[in-house]
N, C-alpha and C positions, 0 to 999 in steps of 0.2 A: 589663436596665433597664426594659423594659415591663412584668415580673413583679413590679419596685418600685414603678411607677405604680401596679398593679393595687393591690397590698398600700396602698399610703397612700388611696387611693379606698374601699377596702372599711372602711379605720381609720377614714376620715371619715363615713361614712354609718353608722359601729356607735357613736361618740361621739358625734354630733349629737346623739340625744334625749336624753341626759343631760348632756352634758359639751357644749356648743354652741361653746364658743373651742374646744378640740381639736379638734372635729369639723373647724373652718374652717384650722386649723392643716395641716393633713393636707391637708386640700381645696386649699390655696394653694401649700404643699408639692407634689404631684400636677402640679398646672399649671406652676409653676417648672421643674421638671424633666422635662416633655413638651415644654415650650418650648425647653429647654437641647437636647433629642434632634430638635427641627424634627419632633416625630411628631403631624401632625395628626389621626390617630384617636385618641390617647392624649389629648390636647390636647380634643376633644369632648367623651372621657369622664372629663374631670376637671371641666370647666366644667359638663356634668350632675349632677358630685358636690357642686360645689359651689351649682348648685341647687337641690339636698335639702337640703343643709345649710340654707339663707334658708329652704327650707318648713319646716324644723322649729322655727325662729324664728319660723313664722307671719309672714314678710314676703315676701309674694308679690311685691311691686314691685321688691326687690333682686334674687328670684329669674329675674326676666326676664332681668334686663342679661348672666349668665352662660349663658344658655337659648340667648340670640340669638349670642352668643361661637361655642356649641358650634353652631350649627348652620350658622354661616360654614364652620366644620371638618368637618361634616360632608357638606356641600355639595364641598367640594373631595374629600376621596374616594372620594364618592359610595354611600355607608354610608345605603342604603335604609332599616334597620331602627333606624338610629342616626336618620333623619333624622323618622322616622314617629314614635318617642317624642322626638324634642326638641320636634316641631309639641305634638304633645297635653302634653306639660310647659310650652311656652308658652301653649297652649288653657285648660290646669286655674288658670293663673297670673293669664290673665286675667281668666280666669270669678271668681277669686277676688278681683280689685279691680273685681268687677262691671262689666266691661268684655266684655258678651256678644257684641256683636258682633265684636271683635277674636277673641274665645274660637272663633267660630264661622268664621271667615278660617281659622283654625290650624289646626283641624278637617278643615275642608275642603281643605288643601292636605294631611293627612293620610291619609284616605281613599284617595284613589286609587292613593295607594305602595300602603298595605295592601293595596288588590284586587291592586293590580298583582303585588305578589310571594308572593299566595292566603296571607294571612297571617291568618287565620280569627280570633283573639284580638285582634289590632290591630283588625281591620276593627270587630269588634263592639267593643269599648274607642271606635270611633270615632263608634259606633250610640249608644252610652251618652252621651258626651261631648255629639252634637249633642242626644240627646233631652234632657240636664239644658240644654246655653244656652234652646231651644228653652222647656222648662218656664218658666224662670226669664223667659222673655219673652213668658209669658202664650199662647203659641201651643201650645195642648194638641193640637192635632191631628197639628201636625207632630212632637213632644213622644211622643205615643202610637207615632208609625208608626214613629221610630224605635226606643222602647223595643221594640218588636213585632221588629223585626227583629233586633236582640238578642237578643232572647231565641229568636227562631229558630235563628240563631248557637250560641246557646246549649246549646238543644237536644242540636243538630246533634252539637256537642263534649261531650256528657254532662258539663258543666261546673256542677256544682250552687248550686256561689257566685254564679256570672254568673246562672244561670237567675233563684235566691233576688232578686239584685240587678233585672234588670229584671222581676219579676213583680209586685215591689213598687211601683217607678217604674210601672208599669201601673197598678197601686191607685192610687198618688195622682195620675195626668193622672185618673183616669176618673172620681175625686171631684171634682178639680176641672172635668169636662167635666159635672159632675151625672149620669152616669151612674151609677149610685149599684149596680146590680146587678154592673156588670163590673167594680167598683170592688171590689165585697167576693170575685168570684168571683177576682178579681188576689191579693187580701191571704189 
């Protein structure tokens, strides 16, 4: 039965960018029948499916209501890594109905699982996450230190997409800091 949840969550997040009622069809399906099983992990990661599905509508504000569902669920069986991506899916949600400082709450309850259980990708996903609320709130220093430490992260993981990502978020805090040389030696 959980290998059916699995399958209707994966149907839903492959139909969403095209077919967006399927996508939700699946996604609603998923939950109905996690709920039917009383399986709160399944239960989590269907209200994550369903999610993605609101982000691929580009309606961030639906996509909460399902975000905060999943994270009741994941709270109950104490699913660190489930809970570490539902905070930054409610973080990127809010950051999206320009709601930074709620963005940056979610974040920071985020953060500390990731150290907590040395989850190197989380942690910096979370370095990224405060350095964009941070940008977006005019605070390029705090903005810089975290893109900085990302991309240490980065580094660290020979991770060349994250490194690309924060070298560039380094370009532009350090134009907007009018640092104009670290600016270009970022880009």
């Amino acid at each position: 039965d959980t290998a059916y949840i699995g399958l209707l969550n994966r149907l839903a997040v492959a139909y969403a960018p095209f077919d967006n009622k399927t996508g939700m069809d699946y996604a609603n399906q998923a939950i109905s029948v996690s709920k039917a099983l009383n399986n709160s992990l399944a239960l989590a990661r269907s209200y994550m499916t369903q999610t993605r599905v609101y982000e691929f509508r580009s309606e961030p504000k639906n996509a909460i209501i399902p975000a905060l569902l999943a994270l009741d669920q994941f709270n109950k069986v104490d699913d660190k890594p489930g809970l570490i991506n539902c905070y930054l899916k409610l973080s990127t949600n809010y950051y999206n109905t320009a709601n930074y400082i709620t963005a940056l709450d979610y974040v920071n309850k985020a953060l500390p699982l990731a150290q907590q259980i040395g989850d190197k990708k989380r942690v910096a996903a979370c370095y990224n996450a405060l350095g964009s609320c941070y940008t977006l709130l005019a605070d390029y220093p705090k903005a810089s230190t975290f893109y900085y430490k990302e991309l240490k992260l980065a580094d660290s993981l020979q991770d060349k997409s994250m490194i690309a990502k924060s070298t560039c978020n380094l370009g532009v805090v350090n134009y907007y800091l009018k640092n104009y040389s670290a600016s270009l030696k970022y880009y």
